[in-house]
TORKOLFI-117481 format. One record per residue (C-alpha): x, y, z. Coordinates in steps of 0.05 Angstrom, whole numbers, plus 5000, padded with zeros to 4 digits. Example, Ala and Ser with C-alpha at 12.3 -4.5 7.8 and 13.67 -1.06 7.14 Angstrom:
524649105156 527349795143 
This chain:
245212141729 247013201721 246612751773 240012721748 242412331712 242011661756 240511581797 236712031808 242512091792 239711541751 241411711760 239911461781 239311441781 237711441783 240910901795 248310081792 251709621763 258509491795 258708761768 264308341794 264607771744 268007101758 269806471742 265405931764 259905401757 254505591716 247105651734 243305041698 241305211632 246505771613 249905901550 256405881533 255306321481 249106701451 243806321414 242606321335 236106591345 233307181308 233507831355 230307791422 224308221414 220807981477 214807641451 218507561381 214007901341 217208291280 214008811235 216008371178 211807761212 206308251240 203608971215 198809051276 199808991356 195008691397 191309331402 191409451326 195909911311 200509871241 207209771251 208709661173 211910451165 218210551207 216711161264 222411561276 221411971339 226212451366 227812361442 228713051478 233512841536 235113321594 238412781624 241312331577 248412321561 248312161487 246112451427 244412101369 240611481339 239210861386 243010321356 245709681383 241309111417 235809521451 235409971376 234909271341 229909051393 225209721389 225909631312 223408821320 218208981359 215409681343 219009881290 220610481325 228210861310 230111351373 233812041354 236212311424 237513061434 241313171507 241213781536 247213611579 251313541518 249314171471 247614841525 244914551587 239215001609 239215521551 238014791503 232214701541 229815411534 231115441466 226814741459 221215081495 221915781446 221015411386 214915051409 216714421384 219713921444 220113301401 215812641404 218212331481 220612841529 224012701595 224613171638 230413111704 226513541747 218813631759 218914321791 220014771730 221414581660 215514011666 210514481692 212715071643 211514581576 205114391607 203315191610 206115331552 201714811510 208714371490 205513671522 199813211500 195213021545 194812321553 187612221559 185712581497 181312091450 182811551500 190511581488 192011231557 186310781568 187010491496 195310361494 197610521569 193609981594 199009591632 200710311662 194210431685 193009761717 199409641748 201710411778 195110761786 198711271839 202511491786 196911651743 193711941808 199012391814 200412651739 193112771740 192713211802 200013521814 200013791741 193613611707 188014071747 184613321761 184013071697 189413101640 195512681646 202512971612 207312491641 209411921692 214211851739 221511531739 222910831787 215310731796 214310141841 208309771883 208209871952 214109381981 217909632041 224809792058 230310092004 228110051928 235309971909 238609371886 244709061904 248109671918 245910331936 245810911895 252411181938 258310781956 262911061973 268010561935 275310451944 281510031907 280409491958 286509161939 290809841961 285909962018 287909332040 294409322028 295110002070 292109542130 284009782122 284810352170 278110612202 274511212170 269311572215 268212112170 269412342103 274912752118 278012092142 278011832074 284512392059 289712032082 287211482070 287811501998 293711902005 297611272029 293710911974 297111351922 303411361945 303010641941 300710671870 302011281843 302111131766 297310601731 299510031686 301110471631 304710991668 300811501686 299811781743 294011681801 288712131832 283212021886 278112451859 276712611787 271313101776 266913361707 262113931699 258413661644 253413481701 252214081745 245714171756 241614821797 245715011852 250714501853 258114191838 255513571828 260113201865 259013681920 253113461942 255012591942 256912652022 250713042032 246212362005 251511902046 249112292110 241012192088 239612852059 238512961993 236713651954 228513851952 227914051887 230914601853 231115001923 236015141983 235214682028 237613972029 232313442074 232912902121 230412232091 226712012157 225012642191 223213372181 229413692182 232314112141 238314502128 240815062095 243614962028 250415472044 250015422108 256115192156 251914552183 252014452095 256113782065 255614202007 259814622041 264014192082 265513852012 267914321976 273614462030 274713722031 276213721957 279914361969 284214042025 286113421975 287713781918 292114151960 295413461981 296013271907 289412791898 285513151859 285613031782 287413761743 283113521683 276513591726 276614341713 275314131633 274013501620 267913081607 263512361641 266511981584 273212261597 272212001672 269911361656 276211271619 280311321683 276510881721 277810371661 284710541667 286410501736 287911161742 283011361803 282911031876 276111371902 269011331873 261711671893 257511191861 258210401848 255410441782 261810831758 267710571791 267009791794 262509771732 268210051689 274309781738 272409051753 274808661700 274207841705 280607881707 282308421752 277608151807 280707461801 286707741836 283408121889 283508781856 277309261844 273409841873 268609641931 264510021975 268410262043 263210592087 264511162135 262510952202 258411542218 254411432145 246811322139 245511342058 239011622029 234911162004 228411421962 224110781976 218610391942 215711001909 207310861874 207411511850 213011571820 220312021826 220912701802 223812551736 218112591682 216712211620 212512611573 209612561507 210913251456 204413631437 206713581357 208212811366 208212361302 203811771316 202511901389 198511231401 204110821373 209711251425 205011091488 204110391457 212010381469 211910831540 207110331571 211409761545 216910031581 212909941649 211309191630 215708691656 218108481596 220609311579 223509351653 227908701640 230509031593 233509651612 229609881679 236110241701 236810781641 243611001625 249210541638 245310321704 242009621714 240109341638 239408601636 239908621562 236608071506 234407551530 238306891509 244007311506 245607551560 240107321606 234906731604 230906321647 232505701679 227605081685 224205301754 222905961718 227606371761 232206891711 240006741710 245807071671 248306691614 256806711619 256407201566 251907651604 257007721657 262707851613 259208421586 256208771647 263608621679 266709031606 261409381574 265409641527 270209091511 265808641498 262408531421 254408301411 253007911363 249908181293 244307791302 242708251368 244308861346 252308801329 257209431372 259109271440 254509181494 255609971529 253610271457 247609821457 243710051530 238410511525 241011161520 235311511544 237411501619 229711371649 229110861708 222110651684 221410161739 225410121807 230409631798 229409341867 222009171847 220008481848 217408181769 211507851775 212607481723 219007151754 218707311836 225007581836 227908351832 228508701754 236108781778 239608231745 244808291814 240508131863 237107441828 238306841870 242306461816 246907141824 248807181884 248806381903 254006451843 262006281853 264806921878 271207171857 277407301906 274208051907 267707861928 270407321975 275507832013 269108332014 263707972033 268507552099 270808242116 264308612119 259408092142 254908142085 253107832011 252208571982 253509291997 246009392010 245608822050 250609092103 247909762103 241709422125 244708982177 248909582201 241710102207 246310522151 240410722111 234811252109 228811122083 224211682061 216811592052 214411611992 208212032002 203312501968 198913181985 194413081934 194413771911 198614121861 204914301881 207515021902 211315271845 216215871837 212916531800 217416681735 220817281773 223416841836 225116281781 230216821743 232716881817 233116131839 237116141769 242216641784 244016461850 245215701823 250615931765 252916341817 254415721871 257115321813 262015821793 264716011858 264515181878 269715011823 273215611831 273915471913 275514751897 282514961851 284615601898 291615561898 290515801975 286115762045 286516542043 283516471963 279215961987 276816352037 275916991992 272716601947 266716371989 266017012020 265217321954 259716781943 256216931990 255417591984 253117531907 248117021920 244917471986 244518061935 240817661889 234317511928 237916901968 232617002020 226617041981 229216341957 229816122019 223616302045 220115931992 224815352000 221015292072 215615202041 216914622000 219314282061 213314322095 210114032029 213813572036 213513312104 206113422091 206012852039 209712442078 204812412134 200012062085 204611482086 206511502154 199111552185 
């Protein structure tokens, strides 16, 4: 979600949750509790009823495969309902290795010295590390004796510009080493789902309380929650309150992650692993360090709160998990991304009284939105050259594109996953999808709330996929049902009884869902989603070590401007900064950072014309 991680960030993001669950009616046909059934495998099928798959494979001999994550957040075996349901149906146990957890970048290179990447691959970033395995000899090729046209069928019929693209971006024409994250058809408008992948959120109960003043910018948001903490300073148990609460654990090439948040609220977003951040909707560009920079301008805002007392003093050490804690807590009043705050905030019983995060917009805002995408985001989903059992791993790949896979877990990470079926989803009689009243109290407490043994046992949070890929864009319609993979924006969701939270939101903004007013309110950038169809320009080796430097550089200096105990220190700090990075080829970057604009705007003339 790095905020690779998501959104895509994933992250996304990748990628959101923020549930509000409620009392209410429920949809006809739902379950007070989960059914007796055996685990819901999706077309129930069970290595001990079945040794073969429909395209003849043997599932009889468990295949353990180790997952080589560089943007998951756990490490470890897959267990919970989605282990119990790749067991049931493939009979398939996930090991994850994440990078982000053990080394970062030098993980990575150390996965790429010893020549041995592990059997699935995922890669945060198409630029560099993907390209460099494919040089190096550390990916299969997907067409090899057939690989793809034998089990990737459903792939291959249903995103064929992905394919396009993995064949001629990084496979001279013909070989295939990966796909694409939050593949979709061509639909218009934002791919995201009931809210975007940026909020911002606030405690709307305090903002309220403190009379809802207006916020034109993001500076605005200062005193703002400064009269919000002061209001309430400590949380239920005592402790005391903070706006922001930041972790490095994420911090990708060139950036404090939560640095660059205001830059994707304004429609920019980062090209790559280069210096420039660029417009969703037009060709503009600006310079990574430059004055005109949110990066920049963010880092003084978090320099100007923590000098008023609203910045937590654990970001400098502590970890995601230790974040999410907070938000559990109460302990933080501000929040980037909806998928964080009210996912781990918004209780039943908190939003019942009219307290939660929601998303407070800036008025000047217009949030980047990546679009319906055919070929595919720049996170990569790869298969290891010294795979076990490759055609049984891309029998499981393409079953993650199917409808039935993207159900599932289509949001990666902690992000959208509808779960098992009959627990904590199911269809109704009309064949539209509805959450069972024990699917909302787990997506409203993830990690309060138990699964039953019979799905996998743990609670529901230790149960998602941990492998943090957004297989399919959430906001994509199922064929299968007519309505979006995101479980949020079903019909039987939102006609559903609101709580007071939702209520207070939805009379005071004008709208059913945060995307919806961001719509209504032209809030939203939309970039094409476009092609060259040609390989991409890549860095050389020697302005890679460069593009390298700079970033630690930047990421150092950001944290260390951030927690000056000064404006003179601050100040000294990012003069020092820039100095370091200009003496370390800063320009040659640059000038190749040009160049991927114009790539870019060049692909996204194929959409446009």
């Amino acid at each position: 979600m790095r905020f690779k991680k998501m959104t895509s960030l994933a992250l996304a993001a990748f990628m959101a949750v923020g549930i509000t669950a409620c009392s209410g009616g429920k949809s006809e046909g739902a379950k007070d509790s989960p059914s007796a059934s055996a685990s819901q495998s999706g077309d129930g099928a069970s290595p001990s009823a079945s040794a073969g798959s429909e395209g003849g494979l043997d599932h009889s001999k468990e295949l353990e495969l180790t997952v080589f994550s560089t943007t998951a957040n756990y490490a470890g075996e897959q267990t919970g309902w989605y282990g119990k349901i790749l067991k049931d149906k493939f009979n398939i146990k996930l090991n994850i290795i994440a990078s982000n957890l053990d080394g970062g970048q030098n993980k990575i290179a150390a996965m790429m010295a010893s020549g041995n990447l592990g059997d699935i691959v995922v890669f945060g970033d198409n630029t560099t590390d993907y390209p460099n395995a494919i040089k190096g000899g550390l990916l299969l090729d997907w067409t090899k004796d057939g690989l793809l046209d034998k089990y990737g069928k459903d792939i291959v019929a249903s995103f064929p510009k992905a394919i396009e693209k993995a064949k001629v971006a990084f496979g001279d024409g013909k070989a295939v080493y990966g796909i694409g994250n939050n593949v979709a058809s061509n639909q218009p408008g934002p791919s995201e789902g009931k809210d975007l992948t940026w909020g911002p959120e606030l405690r709307w109960d305090l903002y309220q309380k403190i009379g809802a003043p207006a916020i034109n910018t993001p500076q605005d948001y200062l005193q703002v929650l400064k009269k919000m903490q002061e209001l309430e300073p400590k949380n239920e148990n005592g402790k005391k309150t903070y706006a922001f609460s930041m972790w490095a654990d994420w911090d990708g090439n060139y950036k404090m992650m939560v640095a660059k948040q205001f830059a994707n609220m304004y429609g920019y977003d980062e090209n790559g692993n280069t210096l420039l951040y660029v417009a969703a909707d037009q060709d503009k560009y600006y310079e990574f360090l430059s004055d005109d920079s949110w990066y920049m301008k963010s880092l003084k805002l978090y320099f100007d709160a923590n000098q008023m007392g609203l910045v937590d003093p654990d970001s400098l050490t502590q970890k995601f998990d230790d974040v999410v804690g907070k938000y559990k807590d109460g302990r933080l009043l501000f929040c980037w991304f909806p998928w964080l705050g009210s996912a781990n905030y918004n209780t039943p019983e908190r939003t019942a009284q009219g307290k939660g995060f929601a998303t407070v917009p800036f008025k000047e805002e217009k949030v980047y939105s990546w679009g319906f995408n055919q070929y595919g985001s720049n996170w990569v989903m790869a298969i290891g050259a010294k795979a076990k059992d490759p055609a049984r791993i891309m029998e499981f790949i393409n079953w993650l594109y199917t409808p039935e896979g993207a159900m599932l877990s289509t949001g990666g990470g902690t992000a959208i996953q509808n779960g098992p079926k009959g627990l904590t989803w199911d269809i109704d009689k009309d064949g539209k999808p509805f959450v069972t009243d024990f699917g909302w109290k787990a997506f409203a407490d993830q990690k309060g709330t138990i699964v039953p043994d019979e799905y996998g046992g743990g609670t529901y949070y230790d149960g998602m996929s941990q492998i943090n890929f957004p297989n399919v864009a959430p906001g994509l319609t199922n064929p299968e049902t007519g309505e979006p993979y995101d479980h949020n924006l079903w019909t039987t969701s939102l006609k559903r009884n609101p709580s007071k939270l939702d209520s207070e939101w939805r009379e005071k903004m004008g709208a059913l869902t945060p995307k919806e007013y961001f719509v209504k309110n032209n809030m939203i950038a939309v970039a094409p989603q476009g092609f060259t169809g040609k390989p991409p320009l890549l860095m050389d080796k020697a302005l890679e070590q460069k593009n390298a430097q700079i970033g630690t550089v930047i990421q150092q200096y950001s944290w260390k401007m951030v927690f000056a105990k000064d404006e003179a220190q601050y100040n000294k700090f990012k003069q020092e900064m820039l100095d370091k990075v200009k003496g370390l080829g800063y320009d040659e970057v640059l000038a190749f950072s040009v160049k991927k604009a114009e790539e870019l705007f060049e692909a996204r003339k194929s959409v446009t014309q």
